[in-house]
Every structure is written in structure tokens, then in C-alpha cells.
Backbone as CSV, one residue per row, in Angstrom:
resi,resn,N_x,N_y,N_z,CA_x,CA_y,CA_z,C_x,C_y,C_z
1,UNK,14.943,22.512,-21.009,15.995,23.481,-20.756,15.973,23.964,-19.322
2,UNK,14.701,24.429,-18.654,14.777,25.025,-17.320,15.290,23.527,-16.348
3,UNK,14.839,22.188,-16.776,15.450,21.448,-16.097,17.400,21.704,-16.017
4,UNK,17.341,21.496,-17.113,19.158,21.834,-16.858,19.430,22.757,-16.563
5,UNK,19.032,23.841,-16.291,19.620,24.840,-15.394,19.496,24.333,-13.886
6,UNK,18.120,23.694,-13.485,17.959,23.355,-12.139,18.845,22.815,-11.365
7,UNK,19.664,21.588,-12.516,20.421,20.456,-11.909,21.762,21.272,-11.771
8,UNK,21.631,22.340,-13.015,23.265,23.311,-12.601,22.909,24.143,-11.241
9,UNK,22.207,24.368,-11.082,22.311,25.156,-9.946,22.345,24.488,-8.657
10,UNK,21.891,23.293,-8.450,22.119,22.995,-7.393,23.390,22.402,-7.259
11,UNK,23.758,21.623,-8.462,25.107,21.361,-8.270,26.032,22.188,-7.550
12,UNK,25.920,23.515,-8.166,26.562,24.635,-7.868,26.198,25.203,-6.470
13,UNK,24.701,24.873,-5.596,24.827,25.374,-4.607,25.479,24.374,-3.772
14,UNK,25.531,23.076,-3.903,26.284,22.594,-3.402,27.972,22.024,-3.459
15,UNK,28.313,21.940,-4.000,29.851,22.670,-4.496,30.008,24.178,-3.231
16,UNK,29.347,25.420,-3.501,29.383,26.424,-2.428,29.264,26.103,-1.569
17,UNK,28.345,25.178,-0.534,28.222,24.679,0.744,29.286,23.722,1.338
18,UNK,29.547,22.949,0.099,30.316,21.354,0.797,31.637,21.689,1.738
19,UNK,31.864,23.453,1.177,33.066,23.776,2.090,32.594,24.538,3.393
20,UNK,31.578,24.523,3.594,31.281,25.366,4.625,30.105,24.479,5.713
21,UNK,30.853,23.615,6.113,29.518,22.648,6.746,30.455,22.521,8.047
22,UNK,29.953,21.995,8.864,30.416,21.387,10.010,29.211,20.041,10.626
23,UNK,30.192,19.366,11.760,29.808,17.870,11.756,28.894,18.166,13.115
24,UNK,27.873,17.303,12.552,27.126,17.954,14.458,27.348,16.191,14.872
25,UNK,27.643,16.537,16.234,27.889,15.005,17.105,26.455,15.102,18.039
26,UNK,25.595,13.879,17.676,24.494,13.982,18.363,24.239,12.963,19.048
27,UNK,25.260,12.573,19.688,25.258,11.412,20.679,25.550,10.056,19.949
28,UNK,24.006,9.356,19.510,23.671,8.406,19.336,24.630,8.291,17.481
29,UNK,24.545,9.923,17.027,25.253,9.757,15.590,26.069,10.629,15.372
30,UNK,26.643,10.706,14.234,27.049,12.402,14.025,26.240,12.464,11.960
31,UNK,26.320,13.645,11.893,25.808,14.295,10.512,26.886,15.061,9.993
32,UNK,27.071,15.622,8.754,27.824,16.966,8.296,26.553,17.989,7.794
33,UNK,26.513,19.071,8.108,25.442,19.861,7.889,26.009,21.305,7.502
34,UNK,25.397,22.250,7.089,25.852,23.625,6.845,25.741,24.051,7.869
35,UNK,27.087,24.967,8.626,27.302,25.814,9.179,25.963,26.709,10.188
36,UNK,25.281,26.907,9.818,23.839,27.362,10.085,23.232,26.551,10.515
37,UNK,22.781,25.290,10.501,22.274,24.432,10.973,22.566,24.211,12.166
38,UNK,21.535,23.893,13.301,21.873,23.497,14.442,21.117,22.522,15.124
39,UNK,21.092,21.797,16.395,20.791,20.681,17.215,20.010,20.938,18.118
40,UNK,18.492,20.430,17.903,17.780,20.969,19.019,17.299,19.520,19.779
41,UNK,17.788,19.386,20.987,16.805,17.701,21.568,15.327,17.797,21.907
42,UNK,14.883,16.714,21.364,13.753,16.652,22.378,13.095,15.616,23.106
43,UNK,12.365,15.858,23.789,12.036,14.998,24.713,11.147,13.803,24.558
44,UNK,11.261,12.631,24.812,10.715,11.552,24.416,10.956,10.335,25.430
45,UNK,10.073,9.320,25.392,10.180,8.587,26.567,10.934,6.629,26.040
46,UNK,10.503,6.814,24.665,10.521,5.441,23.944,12.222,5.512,23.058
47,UNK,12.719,6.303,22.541,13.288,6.534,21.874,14.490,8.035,21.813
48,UNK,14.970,8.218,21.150,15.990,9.406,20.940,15.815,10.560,19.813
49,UNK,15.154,11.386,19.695,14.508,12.177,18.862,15.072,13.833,19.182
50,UNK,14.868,14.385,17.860,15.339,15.870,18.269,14.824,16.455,16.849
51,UNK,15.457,17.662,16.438,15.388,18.060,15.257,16.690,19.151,14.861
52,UNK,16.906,19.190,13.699,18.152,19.963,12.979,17.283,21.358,12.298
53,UNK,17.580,22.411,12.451,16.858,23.631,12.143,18.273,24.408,11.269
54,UNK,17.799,25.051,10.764,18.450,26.302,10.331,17.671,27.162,9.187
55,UNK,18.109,27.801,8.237,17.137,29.381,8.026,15.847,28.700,7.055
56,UNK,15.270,28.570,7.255,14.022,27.934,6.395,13.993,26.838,6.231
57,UNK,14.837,25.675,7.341,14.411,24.642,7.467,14.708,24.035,8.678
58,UNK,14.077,22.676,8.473,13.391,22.050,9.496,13.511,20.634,9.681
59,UNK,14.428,19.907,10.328,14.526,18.104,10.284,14.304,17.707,11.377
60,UNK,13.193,16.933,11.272,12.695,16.208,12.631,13.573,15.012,12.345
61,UNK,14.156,13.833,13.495,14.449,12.586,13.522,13.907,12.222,14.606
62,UNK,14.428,10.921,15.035,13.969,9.697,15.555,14.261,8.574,15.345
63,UNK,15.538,8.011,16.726,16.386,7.137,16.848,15.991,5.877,17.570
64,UNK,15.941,4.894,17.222,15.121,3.621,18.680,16.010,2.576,18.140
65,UNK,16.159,2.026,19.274,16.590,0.602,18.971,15.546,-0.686,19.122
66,UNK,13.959,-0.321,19.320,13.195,-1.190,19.621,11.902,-1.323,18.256
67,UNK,12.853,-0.397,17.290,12.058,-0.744,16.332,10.908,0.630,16.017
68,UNK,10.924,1.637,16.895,9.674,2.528,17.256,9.839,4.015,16.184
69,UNK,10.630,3.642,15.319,10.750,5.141,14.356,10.135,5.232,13.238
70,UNK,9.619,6.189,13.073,8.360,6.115,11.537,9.343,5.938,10.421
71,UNK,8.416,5.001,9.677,8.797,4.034,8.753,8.462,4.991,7.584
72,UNK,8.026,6.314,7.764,7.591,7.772,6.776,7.449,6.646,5.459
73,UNK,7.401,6.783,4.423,6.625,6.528,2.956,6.879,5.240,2.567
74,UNK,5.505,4.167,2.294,6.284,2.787,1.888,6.724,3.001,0.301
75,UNK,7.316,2.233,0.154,7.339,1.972,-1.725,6.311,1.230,-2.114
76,UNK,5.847,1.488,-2.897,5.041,0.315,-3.667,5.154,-1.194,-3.664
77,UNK,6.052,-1.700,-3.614,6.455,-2.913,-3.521,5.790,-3.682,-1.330
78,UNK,5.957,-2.395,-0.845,5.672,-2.569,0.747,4.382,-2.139,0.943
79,UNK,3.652,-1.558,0.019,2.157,-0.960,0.269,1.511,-2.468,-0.225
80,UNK,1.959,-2.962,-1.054,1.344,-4.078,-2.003,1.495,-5.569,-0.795
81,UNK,2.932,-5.401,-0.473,3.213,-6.520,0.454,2.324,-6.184,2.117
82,UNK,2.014,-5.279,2.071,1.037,-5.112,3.511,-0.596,-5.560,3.120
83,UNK,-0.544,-5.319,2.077,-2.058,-5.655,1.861,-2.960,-5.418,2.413
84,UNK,-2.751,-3.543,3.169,-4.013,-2.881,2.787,-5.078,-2.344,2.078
85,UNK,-4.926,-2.779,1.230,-5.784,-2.645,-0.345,-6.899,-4.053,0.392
86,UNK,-6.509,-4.998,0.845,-7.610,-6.094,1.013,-8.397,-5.828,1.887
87,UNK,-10.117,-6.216,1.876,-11.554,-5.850,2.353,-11.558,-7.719,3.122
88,UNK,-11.484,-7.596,4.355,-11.479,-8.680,4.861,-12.926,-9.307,4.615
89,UNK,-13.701,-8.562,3.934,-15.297,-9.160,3.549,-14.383,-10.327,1.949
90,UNK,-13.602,-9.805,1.767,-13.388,-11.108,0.353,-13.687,-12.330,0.871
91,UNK,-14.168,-12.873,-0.315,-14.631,-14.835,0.223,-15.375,-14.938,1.650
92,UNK,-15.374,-13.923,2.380,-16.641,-14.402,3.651,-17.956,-14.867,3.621
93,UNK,-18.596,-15.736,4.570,-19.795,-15.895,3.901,-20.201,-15.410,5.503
94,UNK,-22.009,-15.269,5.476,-22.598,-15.023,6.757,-22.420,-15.944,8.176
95,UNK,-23.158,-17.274,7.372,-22.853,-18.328,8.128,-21.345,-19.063,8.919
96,UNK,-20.466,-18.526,8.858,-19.154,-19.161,8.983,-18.994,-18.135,10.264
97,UNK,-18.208,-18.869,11.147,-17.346,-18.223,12.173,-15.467,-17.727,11.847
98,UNK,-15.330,-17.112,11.647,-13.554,-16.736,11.459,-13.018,-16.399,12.556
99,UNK,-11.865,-16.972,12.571,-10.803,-16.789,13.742,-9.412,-17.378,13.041
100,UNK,-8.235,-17.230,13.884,-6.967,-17.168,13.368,-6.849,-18.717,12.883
101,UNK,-6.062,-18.992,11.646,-6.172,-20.240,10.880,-5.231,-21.457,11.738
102,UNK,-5.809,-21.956,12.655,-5.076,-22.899,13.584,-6.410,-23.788,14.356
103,UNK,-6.101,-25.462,13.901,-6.917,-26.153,14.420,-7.053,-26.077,15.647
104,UNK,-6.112,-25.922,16.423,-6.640,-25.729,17.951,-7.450,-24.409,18.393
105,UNK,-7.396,-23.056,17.846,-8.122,-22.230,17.681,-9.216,-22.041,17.284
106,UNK,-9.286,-22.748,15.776,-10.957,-22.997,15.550,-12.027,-24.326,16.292
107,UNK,-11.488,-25.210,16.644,-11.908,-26.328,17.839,-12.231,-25.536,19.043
108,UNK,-11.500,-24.628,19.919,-11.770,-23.886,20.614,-13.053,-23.098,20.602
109,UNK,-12.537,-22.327,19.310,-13.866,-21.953,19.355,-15.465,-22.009,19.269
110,UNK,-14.774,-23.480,18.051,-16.481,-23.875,17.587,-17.084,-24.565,19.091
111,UNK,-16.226,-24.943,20.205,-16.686,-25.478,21.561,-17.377,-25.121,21.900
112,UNK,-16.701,-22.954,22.131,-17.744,-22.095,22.752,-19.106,-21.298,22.312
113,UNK,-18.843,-21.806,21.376,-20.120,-21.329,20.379,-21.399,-22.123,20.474
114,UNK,-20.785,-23.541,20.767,-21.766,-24.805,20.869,-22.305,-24.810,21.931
115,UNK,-21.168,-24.709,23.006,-21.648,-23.631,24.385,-22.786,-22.585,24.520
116,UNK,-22.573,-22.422,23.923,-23.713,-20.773,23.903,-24.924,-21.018,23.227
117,UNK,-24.936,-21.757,22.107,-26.070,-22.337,21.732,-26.883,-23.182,22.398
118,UNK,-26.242,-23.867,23.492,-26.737,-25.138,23.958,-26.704,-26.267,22.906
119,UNK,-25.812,-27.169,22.282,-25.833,-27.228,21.403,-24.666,-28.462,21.650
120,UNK,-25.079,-29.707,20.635,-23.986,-30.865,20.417,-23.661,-31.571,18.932
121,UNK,-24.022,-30.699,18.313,-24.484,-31.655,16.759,-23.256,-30.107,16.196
122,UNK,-21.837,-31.069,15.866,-21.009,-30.169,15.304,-21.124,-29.256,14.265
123,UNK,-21.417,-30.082,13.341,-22.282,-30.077,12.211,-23.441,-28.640,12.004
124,UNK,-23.564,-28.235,13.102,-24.170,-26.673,12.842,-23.988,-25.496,13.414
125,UNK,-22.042,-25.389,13.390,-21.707,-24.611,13.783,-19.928,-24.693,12.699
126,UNK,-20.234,-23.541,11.928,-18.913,-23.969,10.987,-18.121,-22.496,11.272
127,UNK,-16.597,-22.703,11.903,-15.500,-22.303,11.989,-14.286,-22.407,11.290
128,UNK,-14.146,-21.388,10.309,-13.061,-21.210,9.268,-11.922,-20.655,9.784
129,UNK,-10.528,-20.478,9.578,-9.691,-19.261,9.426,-9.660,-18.345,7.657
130,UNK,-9.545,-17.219,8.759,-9.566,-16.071,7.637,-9.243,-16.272,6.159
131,UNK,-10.170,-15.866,5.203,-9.005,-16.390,4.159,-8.303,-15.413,3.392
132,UNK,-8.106,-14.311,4.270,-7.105,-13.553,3.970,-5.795,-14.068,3.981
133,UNK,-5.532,-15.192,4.961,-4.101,-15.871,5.016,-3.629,-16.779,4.323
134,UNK,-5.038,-17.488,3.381,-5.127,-18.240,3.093,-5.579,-18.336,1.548
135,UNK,-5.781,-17.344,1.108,-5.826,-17.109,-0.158,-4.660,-17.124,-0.994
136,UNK,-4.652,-17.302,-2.332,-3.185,-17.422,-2.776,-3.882,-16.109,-3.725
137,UNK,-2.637,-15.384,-4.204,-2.504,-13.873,-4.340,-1.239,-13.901,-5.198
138,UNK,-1.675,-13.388,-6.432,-0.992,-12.944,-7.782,-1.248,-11.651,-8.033
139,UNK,-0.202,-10.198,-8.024,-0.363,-9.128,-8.109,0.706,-9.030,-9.702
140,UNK,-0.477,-7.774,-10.564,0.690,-7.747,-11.845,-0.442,-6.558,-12.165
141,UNK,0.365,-5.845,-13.173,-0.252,-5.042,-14.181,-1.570,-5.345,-14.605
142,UNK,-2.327,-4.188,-14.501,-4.079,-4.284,-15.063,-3.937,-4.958,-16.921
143,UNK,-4.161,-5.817,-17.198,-4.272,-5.940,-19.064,-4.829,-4.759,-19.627
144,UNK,-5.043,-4.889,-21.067,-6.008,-4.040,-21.742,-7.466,-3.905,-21.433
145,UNK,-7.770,-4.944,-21.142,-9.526,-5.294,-20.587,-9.726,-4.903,-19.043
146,UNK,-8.552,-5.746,-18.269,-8.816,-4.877,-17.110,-8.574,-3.408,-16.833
147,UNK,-7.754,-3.062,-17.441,-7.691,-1.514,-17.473,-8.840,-0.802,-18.009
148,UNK,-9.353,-1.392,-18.969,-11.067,-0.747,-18.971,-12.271,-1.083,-18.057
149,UNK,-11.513,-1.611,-17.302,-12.901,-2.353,-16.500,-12.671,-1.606,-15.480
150,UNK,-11.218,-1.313,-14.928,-10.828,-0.491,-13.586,-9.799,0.388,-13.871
151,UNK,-9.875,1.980,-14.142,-9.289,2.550,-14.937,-8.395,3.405,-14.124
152,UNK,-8.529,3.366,-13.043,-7.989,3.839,-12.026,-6.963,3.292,-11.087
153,UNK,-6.762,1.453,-11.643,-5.840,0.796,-10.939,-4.905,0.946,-11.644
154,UNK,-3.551,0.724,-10.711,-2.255,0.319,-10.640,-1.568,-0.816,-11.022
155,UNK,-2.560,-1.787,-10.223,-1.920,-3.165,-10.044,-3.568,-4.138,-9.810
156,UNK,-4.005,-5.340,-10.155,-4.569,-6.456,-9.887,-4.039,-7.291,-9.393
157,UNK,-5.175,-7.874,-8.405,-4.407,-8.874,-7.362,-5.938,-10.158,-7.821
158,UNK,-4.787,-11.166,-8.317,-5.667,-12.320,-8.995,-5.895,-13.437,-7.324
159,UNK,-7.173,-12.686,-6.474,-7.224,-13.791,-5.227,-8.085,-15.240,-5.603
160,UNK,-7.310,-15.978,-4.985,-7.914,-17.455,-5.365,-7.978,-18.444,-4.148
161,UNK,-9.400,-18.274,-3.855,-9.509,-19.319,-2.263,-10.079,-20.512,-2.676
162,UNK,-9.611,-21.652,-2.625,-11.007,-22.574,-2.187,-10.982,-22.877,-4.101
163,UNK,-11.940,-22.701,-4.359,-12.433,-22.944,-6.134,-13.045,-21.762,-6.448
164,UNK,-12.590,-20.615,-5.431,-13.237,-19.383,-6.318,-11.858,-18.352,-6.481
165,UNK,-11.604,-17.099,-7.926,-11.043,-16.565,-7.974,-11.732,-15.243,-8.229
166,UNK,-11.499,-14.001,-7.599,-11.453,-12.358,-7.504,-10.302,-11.821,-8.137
167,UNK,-10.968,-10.997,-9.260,-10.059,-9.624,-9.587,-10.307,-8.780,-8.566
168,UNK,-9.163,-8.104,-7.738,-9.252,-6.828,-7.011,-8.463,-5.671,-7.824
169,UNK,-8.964,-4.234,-7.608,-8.139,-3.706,-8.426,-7.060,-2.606,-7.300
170,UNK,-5.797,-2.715,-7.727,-5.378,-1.809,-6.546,-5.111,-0.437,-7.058
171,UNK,-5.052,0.722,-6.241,-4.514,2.313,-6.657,-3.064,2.491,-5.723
172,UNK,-2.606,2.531,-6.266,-1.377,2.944,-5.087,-1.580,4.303,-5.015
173,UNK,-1.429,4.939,-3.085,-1.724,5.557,-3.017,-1.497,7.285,-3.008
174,UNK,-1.798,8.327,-3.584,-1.183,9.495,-4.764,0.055,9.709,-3.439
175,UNK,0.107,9.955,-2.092,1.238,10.185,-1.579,2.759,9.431,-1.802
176,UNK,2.340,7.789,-2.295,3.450,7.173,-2.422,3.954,8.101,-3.940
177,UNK,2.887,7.645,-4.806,2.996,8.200,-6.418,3.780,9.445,-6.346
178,UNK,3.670,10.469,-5.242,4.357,11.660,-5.353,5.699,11.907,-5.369
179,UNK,6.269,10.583,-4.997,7.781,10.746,-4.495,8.770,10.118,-4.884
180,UNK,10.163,10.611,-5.022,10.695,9.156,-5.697,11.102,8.685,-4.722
181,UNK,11.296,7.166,-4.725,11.514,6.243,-3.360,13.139,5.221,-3.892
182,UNK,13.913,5.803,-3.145,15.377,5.060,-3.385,15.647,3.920,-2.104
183,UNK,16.055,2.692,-2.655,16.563,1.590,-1.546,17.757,1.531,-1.658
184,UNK,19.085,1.491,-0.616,19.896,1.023,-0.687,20.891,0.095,1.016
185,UNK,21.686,-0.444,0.438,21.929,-1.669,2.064,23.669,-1.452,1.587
186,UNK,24.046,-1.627,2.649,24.958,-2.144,3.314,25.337,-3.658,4.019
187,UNK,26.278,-3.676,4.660,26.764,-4.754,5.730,25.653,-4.506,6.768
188,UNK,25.413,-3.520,7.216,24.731,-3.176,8.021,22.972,-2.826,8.430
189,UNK,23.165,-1.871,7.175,21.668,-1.095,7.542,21.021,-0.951,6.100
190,UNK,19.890,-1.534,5.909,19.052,-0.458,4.869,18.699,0.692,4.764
191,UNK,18.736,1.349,3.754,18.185,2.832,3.713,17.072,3.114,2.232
192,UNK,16.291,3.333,3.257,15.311,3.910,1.945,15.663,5.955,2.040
193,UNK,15.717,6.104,0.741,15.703,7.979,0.486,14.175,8.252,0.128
194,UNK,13.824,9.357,0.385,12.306,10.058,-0.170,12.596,11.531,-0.351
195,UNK,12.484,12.004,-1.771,12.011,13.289,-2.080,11.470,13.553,-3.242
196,UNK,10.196,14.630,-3.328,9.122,14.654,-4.275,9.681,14.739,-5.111
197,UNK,8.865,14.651,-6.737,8.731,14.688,-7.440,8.667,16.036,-8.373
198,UNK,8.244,16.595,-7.553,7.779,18.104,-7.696,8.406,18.878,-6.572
199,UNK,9.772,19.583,-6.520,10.502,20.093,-5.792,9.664,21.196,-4.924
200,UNK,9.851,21.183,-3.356,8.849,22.026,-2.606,7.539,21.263,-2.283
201,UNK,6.786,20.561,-2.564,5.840,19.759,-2.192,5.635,18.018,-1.807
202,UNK,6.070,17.988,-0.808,6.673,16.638,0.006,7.491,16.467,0.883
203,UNK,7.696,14.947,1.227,8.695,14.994,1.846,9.938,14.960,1.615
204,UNK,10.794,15.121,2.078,12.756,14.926,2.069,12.412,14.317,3.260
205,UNK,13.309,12.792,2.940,13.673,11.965,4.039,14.482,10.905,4.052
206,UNK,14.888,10.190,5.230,15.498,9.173,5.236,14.956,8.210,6.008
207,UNK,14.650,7.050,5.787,14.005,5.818,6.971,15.667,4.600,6.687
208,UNK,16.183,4.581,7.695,17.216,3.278,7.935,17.313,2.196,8.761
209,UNK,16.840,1.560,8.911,16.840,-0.096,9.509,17.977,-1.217,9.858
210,UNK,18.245,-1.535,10.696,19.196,-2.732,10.924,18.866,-3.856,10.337
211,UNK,19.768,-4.815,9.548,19.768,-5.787,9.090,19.804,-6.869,9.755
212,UNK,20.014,-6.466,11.158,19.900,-7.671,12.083,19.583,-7.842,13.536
213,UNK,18.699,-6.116,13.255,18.505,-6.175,14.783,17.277,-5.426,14.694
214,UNK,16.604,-4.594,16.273,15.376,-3.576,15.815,15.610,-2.209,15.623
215,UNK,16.386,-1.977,15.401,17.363,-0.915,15.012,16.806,-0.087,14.244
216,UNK,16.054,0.686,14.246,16.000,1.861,13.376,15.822,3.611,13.520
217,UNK,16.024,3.926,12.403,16.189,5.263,12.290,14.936,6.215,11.581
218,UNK,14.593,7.447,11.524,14.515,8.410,10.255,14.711,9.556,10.815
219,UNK,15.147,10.160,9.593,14.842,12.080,9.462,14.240,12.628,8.817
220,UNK,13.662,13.592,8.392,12.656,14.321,7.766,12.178,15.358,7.481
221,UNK,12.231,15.952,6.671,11.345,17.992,6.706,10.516,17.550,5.507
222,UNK,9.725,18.792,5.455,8.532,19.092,4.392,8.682,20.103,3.911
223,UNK,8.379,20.087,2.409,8.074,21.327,1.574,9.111,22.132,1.592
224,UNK,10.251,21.169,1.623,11.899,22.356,1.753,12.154,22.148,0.442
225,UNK,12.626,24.001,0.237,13.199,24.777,-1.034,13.988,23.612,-1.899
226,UNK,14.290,23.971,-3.349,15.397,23.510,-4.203,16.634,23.428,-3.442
227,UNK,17.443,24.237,-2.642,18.245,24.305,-2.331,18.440,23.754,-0.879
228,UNK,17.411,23.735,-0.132,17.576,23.124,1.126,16.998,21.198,0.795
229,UNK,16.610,21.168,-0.346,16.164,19.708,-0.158,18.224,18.982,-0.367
230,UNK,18.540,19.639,-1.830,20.046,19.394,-2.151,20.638,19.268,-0.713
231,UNK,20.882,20.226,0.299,21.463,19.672,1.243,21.058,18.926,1.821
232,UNK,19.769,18.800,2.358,19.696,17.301,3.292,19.712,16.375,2.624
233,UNK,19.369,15.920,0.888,19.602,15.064,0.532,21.461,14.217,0.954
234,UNK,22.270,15.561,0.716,23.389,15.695,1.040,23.861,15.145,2.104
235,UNK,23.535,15.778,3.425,23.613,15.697,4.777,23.148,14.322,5.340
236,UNK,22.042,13.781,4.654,21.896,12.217,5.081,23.024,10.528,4.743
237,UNK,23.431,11.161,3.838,24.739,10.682,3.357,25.660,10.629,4.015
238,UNK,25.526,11.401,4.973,27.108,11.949,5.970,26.408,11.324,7.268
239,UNK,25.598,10.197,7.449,25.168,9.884,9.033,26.024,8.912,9.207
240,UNK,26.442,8.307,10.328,27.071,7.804,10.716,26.653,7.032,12.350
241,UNK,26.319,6.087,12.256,25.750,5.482,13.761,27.020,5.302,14.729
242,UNK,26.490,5.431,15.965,27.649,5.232,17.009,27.144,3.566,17.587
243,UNK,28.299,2.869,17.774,28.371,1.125,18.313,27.898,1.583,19.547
């Protein structure tokens, strides 16, 4: 029940606002924002950045065309595809040299190594590439067994190098878990949305990307009210890039 009042009320605070906004032109974009809200620049050497203020809140952005704007919260699907969860100790052994997986790279190197040893007998000097690159990698739901074995994962990643295979167990991490994470595209641009789960604790944001160039965007506040998250959720909707 207190949920449905929540969703009435903001409806309702926004319905009251949608007539009382004005468009801020900020060069590079324009926004529609409430009346109160205003445009502060700031200074930066890489990029186009400022922030949107008004009575208890707070939006930082950050405009680049070289690619340089925080990418703020991955989804799960992009935490998993980065594969920081992996311990580059998987499948290593002592004896082996690692370097980037390219015969002319590991020839190179095993040269200078043989070099340094004083040394001509190939044969006792072994140079691998990583097999982080080289591992093949199946991520899915923990089973019943693995979920008792690792009770704390998310996801298992079935790694398989060579003739050996590793269960890893992954946690995704509680900041992603906190938030809901929306994708959506255009002709143009992707947009991921972010706001908590738990209204007041997180972020409200937007990260947007070019589909064909280095183009990107975000905006952002923290820990903004029921009623101020409704509008910027609002207000990000209304961006608009300048050609």
C-alpha cells in the first residue's frame, strides 16, 4: 500500500512541475529542468563539464567527444564482460614466462631471457601467452551444488585452458546490486539510466555513448529525495545533443 501512494505522489509531483520547467541551453546540449534549477560551468581541460544545482540538489555532468566521461555503474552483463572477477594467477605455473599471446612476442622474448642466462638450449626457457586470453569461459548460474559450495556467488565462470577446467565463483558487486540499471539506443546513441533501489541512497544517472563515434556523455547526483530523483529521472529524457 505505502508503495502506491509513492508512485501517486510522484506522479503527481510531476504532473505539478512538467508545467513549470524551463530549457537550459548549455552549449554543447540543451535539458528541460524546473524553473529553480540552474547552470553552473566548470572548468576542465579534456572535456566539457559543469553541474545543474537547485534547492537540494545537485547534477554533476561531463561531455567529451574522445571518449573521457565516466562510464558511472556497469550492469552486470559489463562487470562480467570485463572480467574483473579474474586472478591472473589462474592456470599459471612458476616455471613459464608470460607475455602478450603473439609468436613474435614470445620469440622475442624467450631470446632475451636466453640472453640473460647466457644460454642456447631453447628448451630451458618456456614462454607462454597469458591464459587469460586464452582460456575459453562459460559464465551461468551457480547449480544446487555449486551454490553450496559458494554461497555467496552470483554467477560461475566454467574456465577451461589447455586440458584443465576451474570453477570460479563470481559476486557481482553490492553497488551494481543496488541499482536498477536501464539500456536503451537509438539511431544514434546508447543510454544506460541508474537509480537505486532504495529511494535516497545512490545514484540517479545517465551514461550515453555514440554508436559510431567516441562520443560520450553522463550526468549524475547522489542520495537525491523521492521527488528530486522523479525530476532528473525526468529531465534526462529532455537532453538533446547539438551536431
Amino acid at each position: 500500500m505505502m508503495k502506491k501512494y509513492f508512485i501517486i505522489f510522484i506522479a503527481l509531483a510531476l504532473c505539478a512541475c512538467q508545467s513549470d520547467t524551463h530549457q537550459l541551453d548549455i552549449g554543447r546540449f540543451t535539458i528541460n529542468v524546473p524553473k529553480e534549477w540552474v547552470f553552473k560551468p566548470l572548468q576542465t581541460f579534456d572535456s566539457f563539464a559543469g553541474e545543474i544545482n537547485g534547492p537540494n540538489v545537485s547534477l554533476n555532468f561531463d561531455c567529451s567527444y574522445h571518449g573521457f566521461a565516466n562510464h558511472l555503474l556497469q550492469t552486470e552483463q559489463e562487470y562480467l564482460a570485463g572480467e574483473r572477477w579474474w586472478d591472473d594467477r589462474y592456470f599459471m605455473k612458476d616455471d613459464v614466462i608470460y607475455t602478450n599471446n603473439s609468436p613474435v612476442t614470445i620469440k622475442g622474448v624467450r631470446a632475451d631471457e636466453m640472453k640473460k642466462r647466457g644460454i642456447t638450449d631453447t628448451s630451458l626457457v618456456k614462454v607462454e601467452g597469458y591464459p587469460q586470453y586464452q582460456a575459453k569461459k562459460v559464465i551461468h548460474r551457480p547449480t544446487f551444488v555449486q551454490h553450496k559450495q559458494f554461497p555467496d556467488a552470483d554467477y560461475i565462470a566454467d574456465a577451461t585452458y589447455r586440458d584443465s577446467t576451474i570453477f570460479i565463483p563470481i559476486t557481482i558487486p553490492n553497488e551494481i546490486k543496488a541499482h536498477h540499471i536501464q539500456l536503451d539506443s537509438d539511431a544514434l546513441y546508447v543510454y544506460k539510466t541508474i537509480w537505486p533501489k532504495v529511494t535516497g541512497k545512490g545514484m540517479t544517472g545517465i551514461y550515453i555513448h555514440g554508436r559510431s563515434s567516441d562520443f560520450n556523455f553522463q550526468m549524475g547526483g547522489i542520495n537525491l529525495s523521492a521527488q528530486n530523483q522523479a525530476l532528473a529521472l525526468q529531465a534526462f529524457k529532455t537532453i538533446k545533443f547539438k551536431k
